[in-house]
N, C-alpha and C positions, 0 to 999 in steps of 0.2 A: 590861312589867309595871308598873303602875299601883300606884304607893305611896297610902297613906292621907293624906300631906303634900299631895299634889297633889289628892287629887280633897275632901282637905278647902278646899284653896283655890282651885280650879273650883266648889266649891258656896259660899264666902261671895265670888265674884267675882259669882256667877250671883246670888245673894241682895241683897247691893249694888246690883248694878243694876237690878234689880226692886225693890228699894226707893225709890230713887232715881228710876227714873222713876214709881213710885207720889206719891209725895214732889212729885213735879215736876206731876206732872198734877191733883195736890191744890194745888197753888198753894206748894208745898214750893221746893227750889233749886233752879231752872233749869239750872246746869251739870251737874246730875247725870241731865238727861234726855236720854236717847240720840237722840232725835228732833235734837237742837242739836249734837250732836260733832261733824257736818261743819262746820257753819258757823262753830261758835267755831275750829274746826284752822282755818280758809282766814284767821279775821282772826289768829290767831295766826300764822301764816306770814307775812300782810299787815304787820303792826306788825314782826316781826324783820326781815324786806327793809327798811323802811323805815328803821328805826334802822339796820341795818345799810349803807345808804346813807349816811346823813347822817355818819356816824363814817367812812367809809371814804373821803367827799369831803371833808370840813370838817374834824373834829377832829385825826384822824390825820395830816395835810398839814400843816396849822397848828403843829402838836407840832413834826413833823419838820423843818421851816421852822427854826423857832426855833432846835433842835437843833444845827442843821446853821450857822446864822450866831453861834451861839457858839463852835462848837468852833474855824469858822473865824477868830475872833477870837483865840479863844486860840494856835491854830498862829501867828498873826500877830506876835500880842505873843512868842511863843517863839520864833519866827524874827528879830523884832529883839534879842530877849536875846542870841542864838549869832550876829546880826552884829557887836553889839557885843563879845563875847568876842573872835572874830575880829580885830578891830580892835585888842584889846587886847596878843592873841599878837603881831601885826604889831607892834605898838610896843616889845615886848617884845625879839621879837628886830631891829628896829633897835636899838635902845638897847643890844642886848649887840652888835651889829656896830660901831656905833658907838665904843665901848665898849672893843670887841678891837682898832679899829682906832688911838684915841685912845692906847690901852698902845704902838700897836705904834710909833707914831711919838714918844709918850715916851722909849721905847728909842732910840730914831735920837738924838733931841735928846740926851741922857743921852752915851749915847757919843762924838758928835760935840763938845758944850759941855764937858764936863765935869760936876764936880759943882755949880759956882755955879750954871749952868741946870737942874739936877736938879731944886731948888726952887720955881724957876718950873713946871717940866714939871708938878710932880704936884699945883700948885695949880690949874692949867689942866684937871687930871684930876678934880679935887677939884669942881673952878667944873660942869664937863660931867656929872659924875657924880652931884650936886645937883641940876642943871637937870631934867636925865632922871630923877632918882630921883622929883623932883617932878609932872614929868608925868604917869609913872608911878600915882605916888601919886593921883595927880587924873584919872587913867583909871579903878584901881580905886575908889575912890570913886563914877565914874560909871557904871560895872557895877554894884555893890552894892548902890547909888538903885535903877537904874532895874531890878536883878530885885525888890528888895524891892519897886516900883511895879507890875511884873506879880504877885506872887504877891499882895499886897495887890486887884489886879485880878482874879485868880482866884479869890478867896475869895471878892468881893465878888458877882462871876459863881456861885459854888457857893449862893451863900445863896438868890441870885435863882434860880435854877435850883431850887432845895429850896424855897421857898415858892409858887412856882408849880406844881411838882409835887405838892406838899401840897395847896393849895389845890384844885388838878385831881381830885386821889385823894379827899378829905375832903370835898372842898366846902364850906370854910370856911378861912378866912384860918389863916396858923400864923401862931403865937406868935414874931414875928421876934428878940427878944430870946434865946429860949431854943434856938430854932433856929440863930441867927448860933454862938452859944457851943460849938453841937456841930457845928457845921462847924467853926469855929477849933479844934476840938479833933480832927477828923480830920484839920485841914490840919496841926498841931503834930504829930500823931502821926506823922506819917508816911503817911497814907490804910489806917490798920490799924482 
């Protein structure tokens, strides 16, 4: 059963293009004469293959390229963050073996001296305890630098990554000042 919707729009498709190719044969618009449908479909197909080549050899590789030697940058610099951590736990608990061990031979001298060498003992604890706290102190220090030097390196990597993406998506340069500031503001957030 044939609604009146449908053969009302079977007669202004049928009408259109009998316009259109009236239109067209009058020196009217070309695309609307049926005589040219095939050959404009073949260069339409022709133009998408082709674009669709050129993005699927050139642009797309090049993106992922890119992609791919930052991220591996970043895994790099977060692999030497977690060596350095590593490093640090190792000095760590040397420093409490060290530590445990330096009490435990306190104790011995302690017992064996008396109290006159007591004095010496726990300044000897005190000298070690210092030394190590210091290193310590100048390990963390060298943590704290060198994440604040990758997250400072990731940010810097996030802007550049966002204005290259902008620029790709837009085709036009962003605004590095206003962009920087909303990245610092996602890196401060939290990535929320």
């Amino acid at each position: 059963m044939r609604t009146p919707v449908y053969s009302t729009l079977a007669a202004g498709l049928a009408s259109l293009a009998m316009t259109g190719a009236a239109a067209a044969k009058e020196g009217g618009m070309p695309q609307l004469d049926t005589q040219s449908f095939a050959p404009q479909l073949v260069w339409l197909a022709i133009a998408f293959v082709a674009l669709y080549l050129v993005m699927s050899k050139l642009a797309v590789p090049a993106i992922s390229d890119t992609l791919a030697r930052r991220q591996a940058k970043i895994q790099g610099d977060l692999d030497a963050a977690e060596k350095a951590n590593e490093d640090t736990r190792a000095l760590v608990a040397a420093y409490e073996k060290s530590l445990a061990d330096s009490r435990e031979a306190a104790r011995t001298v302690t017992r064996q001296q008396g109290e006159a060498d007591a004095g010496i003992a726990s300044a000897q604890l005190g000298q070690l305890h210092d030394r190590l706290a210091a290193q310590i102190a100048d390990a963390e220090k060298r943590i704290a630098r060198q994440r604040d030097e990758v997250m400072a390196g990731l940010e810097q990597m996030a802007v550049e990554i966002a204005q290259g993406a902008y620029a790709k998506l837009a085709g036009q340069p962003a605004d590095a000042a206003q962009l920087g500031a909303k990245v610092a503001a996602v890196v401060k957030g939290g990535g929320r």
